[in-house]
C-alpha positions in Angstrom: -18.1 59.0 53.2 -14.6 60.0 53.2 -13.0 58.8 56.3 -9.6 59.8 57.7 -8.4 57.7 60.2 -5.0 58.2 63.3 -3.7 54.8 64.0 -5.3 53.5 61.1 -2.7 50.7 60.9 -3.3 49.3 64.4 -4.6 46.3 66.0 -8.1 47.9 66.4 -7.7 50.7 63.5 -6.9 48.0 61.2 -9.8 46.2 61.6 -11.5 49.6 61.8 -10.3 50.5 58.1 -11.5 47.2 56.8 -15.3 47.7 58.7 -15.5 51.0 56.7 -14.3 49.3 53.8 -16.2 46.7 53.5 -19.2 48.9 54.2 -18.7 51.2 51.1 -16.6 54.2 53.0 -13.6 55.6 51.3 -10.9 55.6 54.1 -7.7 57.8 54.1 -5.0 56.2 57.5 -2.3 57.7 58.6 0.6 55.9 58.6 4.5 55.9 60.1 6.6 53.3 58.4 6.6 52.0 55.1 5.2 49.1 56.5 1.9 50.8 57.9 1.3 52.4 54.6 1.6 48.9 52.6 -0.6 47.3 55.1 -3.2 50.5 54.1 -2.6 50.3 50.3 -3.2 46.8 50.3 -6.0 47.2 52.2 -7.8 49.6 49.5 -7.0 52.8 51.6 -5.6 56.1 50.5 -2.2 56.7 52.7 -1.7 59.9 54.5 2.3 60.0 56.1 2.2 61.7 60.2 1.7 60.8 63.5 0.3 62.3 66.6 3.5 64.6 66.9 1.9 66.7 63.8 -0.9 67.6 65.2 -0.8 70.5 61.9 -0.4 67.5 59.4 -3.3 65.6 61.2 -5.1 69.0 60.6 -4.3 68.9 57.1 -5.5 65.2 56.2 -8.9 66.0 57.8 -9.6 68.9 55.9 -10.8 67.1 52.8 -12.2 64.1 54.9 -16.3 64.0 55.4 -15.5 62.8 59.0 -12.5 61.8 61.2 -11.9 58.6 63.7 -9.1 59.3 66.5 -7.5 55.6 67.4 -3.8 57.3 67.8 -2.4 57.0 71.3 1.4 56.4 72.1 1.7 54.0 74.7 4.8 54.9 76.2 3.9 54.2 80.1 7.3 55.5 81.2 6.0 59.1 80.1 2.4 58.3 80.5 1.5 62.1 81.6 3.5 63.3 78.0 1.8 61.1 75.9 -1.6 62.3 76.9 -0.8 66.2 76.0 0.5 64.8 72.5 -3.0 63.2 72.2 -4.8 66.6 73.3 -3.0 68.6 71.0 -4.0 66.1 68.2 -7.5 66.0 69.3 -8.1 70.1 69.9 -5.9 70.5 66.0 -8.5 68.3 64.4 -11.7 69.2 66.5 -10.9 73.0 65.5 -10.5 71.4 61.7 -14.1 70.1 61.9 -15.5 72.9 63.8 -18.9 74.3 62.4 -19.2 71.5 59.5 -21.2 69.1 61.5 -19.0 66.5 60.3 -18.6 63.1 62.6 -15.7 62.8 64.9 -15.2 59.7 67.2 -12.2 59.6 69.3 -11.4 56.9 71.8 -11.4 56.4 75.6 -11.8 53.8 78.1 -13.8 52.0 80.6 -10.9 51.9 82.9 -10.8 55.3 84.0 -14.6 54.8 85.6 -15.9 54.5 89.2 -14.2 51.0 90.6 -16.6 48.3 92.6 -19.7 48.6 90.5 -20.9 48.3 86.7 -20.4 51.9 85.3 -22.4 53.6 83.0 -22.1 55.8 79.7 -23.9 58.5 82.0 -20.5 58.0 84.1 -17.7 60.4 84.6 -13.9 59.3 85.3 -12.2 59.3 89.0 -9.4 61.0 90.2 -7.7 57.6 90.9 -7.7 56.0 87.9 -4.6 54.6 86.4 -5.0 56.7 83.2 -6.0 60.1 84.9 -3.7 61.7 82.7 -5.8 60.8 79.4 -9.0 60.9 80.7 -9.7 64.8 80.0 -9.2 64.1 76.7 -12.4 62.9 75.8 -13.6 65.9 77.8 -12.0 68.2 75.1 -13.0 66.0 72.2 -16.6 66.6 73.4 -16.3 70.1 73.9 -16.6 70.3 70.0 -20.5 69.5 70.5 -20.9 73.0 71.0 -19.0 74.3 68.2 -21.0 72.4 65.1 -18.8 68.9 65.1 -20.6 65.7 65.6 -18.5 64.4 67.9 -18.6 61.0 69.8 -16.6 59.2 72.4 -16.0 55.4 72.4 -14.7 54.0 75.5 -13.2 51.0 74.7 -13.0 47.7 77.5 -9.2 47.5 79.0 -9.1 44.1 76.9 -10.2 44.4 73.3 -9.1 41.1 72.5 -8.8 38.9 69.1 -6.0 37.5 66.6 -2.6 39.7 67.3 -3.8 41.7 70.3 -0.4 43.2 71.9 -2.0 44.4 74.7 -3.0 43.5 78.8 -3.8 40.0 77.9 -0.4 39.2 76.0 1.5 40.8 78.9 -0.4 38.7 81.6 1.1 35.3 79.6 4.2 36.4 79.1 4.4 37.4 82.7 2.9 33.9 83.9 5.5 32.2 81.6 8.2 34.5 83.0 7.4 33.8 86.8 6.4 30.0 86.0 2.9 30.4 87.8 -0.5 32.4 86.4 -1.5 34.7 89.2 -4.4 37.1 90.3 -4.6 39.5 92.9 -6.8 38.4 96.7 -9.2 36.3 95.4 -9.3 37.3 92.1 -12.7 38.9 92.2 -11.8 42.1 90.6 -13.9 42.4 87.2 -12.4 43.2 84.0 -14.7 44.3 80.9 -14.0 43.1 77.2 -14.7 43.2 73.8 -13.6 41.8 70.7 -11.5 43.9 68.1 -14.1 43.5 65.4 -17.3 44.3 67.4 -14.9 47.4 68.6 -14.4 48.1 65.0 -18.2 47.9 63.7 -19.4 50.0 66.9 -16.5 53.1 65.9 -18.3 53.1 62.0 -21.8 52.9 63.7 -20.8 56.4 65.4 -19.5 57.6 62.5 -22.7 57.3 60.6 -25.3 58.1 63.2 -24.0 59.1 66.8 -25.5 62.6 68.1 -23.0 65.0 69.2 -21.2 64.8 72.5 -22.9 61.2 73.1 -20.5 58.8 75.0 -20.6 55.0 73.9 -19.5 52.0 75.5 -17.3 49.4 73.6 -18.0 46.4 75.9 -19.7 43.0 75.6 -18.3 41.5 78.5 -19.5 43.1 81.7 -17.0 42.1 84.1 -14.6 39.2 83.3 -13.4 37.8 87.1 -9.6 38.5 87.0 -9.7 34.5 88.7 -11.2 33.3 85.5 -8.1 34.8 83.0 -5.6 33.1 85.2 -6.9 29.9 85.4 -7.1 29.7 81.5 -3.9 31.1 81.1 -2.8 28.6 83.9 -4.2 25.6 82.4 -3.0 26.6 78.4 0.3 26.8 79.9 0.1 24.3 82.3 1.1 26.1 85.5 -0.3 26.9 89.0 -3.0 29.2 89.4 -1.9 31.4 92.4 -3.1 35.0 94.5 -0.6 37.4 95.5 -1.6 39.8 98.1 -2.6 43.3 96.9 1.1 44.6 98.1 2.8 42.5 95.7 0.8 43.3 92.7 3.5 46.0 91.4 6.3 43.8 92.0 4.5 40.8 90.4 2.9 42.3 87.0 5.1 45.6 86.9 3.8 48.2 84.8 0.1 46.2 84.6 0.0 46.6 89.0 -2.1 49.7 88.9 -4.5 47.8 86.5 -4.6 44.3 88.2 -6.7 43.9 91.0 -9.0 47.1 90.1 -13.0 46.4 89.7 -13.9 48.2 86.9 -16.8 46.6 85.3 -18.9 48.2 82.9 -21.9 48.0 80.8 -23.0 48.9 77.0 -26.7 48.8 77.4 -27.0 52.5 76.3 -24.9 51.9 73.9 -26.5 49.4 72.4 -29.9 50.6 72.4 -28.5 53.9 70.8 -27.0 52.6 67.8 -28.3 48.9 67.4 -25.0 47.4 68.0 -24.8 43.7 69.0 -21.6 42.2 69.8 -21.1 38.9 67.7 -17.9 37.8 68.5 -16.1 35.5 71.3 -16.3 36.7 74.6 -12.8 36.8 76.2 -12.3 33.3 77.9 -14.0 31.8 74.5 -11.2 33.8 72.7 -8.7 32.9 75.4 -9.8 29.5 74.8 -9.2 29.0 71.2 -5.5 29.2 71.8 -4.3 31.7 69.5 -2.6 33.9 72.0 -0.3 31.4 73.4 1.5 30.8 70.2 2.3 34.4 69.2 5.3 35.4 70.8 5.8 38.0 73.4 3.7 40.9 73.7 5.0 44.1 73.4 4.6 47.0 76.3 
């Protein structure tokens, strides 16, 4: 199958392009830089110059393409609200592309946007209050296509997709605990986080693209519910500091941007997901990965 790929060159699209890869798919990425399409030459992928701000351009690349994987998202959380419409307008240009072929189209969401306090479902729908309100109707409109003849499929991934160079919540929580010389969670750290690693995330987007039915929502997610406790007190002891709580009040003052997220129980569970599509995470859960050390000797993360 000819794939074409938005943010092919990514921490999770990367390892995306190399499941398809390896599995005998032709893949075509989109790339910014000169750098992104190295990374994709090298990797044995066709290059196809854009981003998200060309929606036409996106439209373009996936006309030739058998099926399409959405990973693109700019994470700008100073114009959070802006960054979602850009993703839209990607989404609806490429959904309209596919519209009537029956071809496969998996786009990405999240797990964070679900009810809070219990294990959510894929039969779940998002809440109001969810720190990422603004991108959640996207996957709305990506599955909209269902009903116009595109094979379209959702995968929510966990707030933490973890692994070797991950960039995102975890990175920031160290470099915040180095910064502020303790390793803190919010009351008593009870709040559940979900997780998965980057290359079970990867083989679950090809497993959609080869066999999900149109308009099903999947769950990227092998940890259920990671206590919030538990990552501070591995950070804590990898960097040798105290493991503290901060009252609820302080959360935005204390982790910045992350507040919103921190102290939110959002577990979540892949069990349809799973039985839908055979996938079996085989990777590290997230203290195992936390664990191995890697993360504390890669720099700071970037926002």
């Amino acid at each position: 199958m000819r794939v074409f790929i938005t943010g092919a060159t990514g921490f999770i699209g990367s390892a995306v392009v190399q499941e398809l890869i390896d599995a005998g798919h032709q893949v075509v990425g989109v790339a910014r830089s000169d750098a992104g399409a190295a990374f994709l030459t090298s990797a044995g992928a066709e290059v196809h110059r854009g981003d998200l701000r060309d929606p036409d351009g996106l439209r373009r690349g996936a006309a030739t393409a058998d099926g399409v994987i959405h990973l693109a998202f700019q994470h700008d959380f100073a114009n959070f609200e802006a960054s979602a419409r850009t993703e839209r307008r990607a989404i609806e240009m490429l959904g309209e592309e596919l519209a009537g072929s029956d071809r496969p189209f998996v786009v990405t969401s999240g797990t964070a946007g679900l009810p809070p306090g219990r294990v959510s479902t894929e039969d779940d729908g998002f809440v109001a209050d969810s720190p990422a309100a603004a991108r959640m109707p996207n996957e709305a409109a990506a599955l909209a296509f269902a009903e116009r003849g595109v094979r379209v499929s959702a995968v929510r991934l966990a707030p933490s997709v973890h692994g070797v160079g991950d960039h995102g919540f975890v990175p920031r929580l160290i470099d915040l605990a180095r910064e502020r010389g303790v390793s803190a969670y919010v009351g008593d750290g009870a709040d559940r986080w979900p997780a998965v690693h980057r290359l079970d995330a990867a083989r679950l987007y090809r497993l959609a693209l080869e066999s999900a039915a149109a308009g099903t929502r999947l769950h990227g997610v092998d940890d259920e519910g990671v206590p919030f406790r538990d990552i501070a007190a591995v950070i804590g002891a990898h960097l040798d500091l105290p493991v503290t709580a901060i009252p609820a009040a302080e959360a935005e003052a204390h982790f910045g941007w992350l507040g919103i997220l921190v102290g939110r129980d959002i577990p979540a569970s892949s069990t349809q997901t799973r039985k839908l599509l055979g996938w079996q995470p085989e990777q590290p859960s997230l203290i195992a990965d936390l664990d191995e050390g890697h993360y504390f000797g890669q720099g700071a993360a970037q926002a």
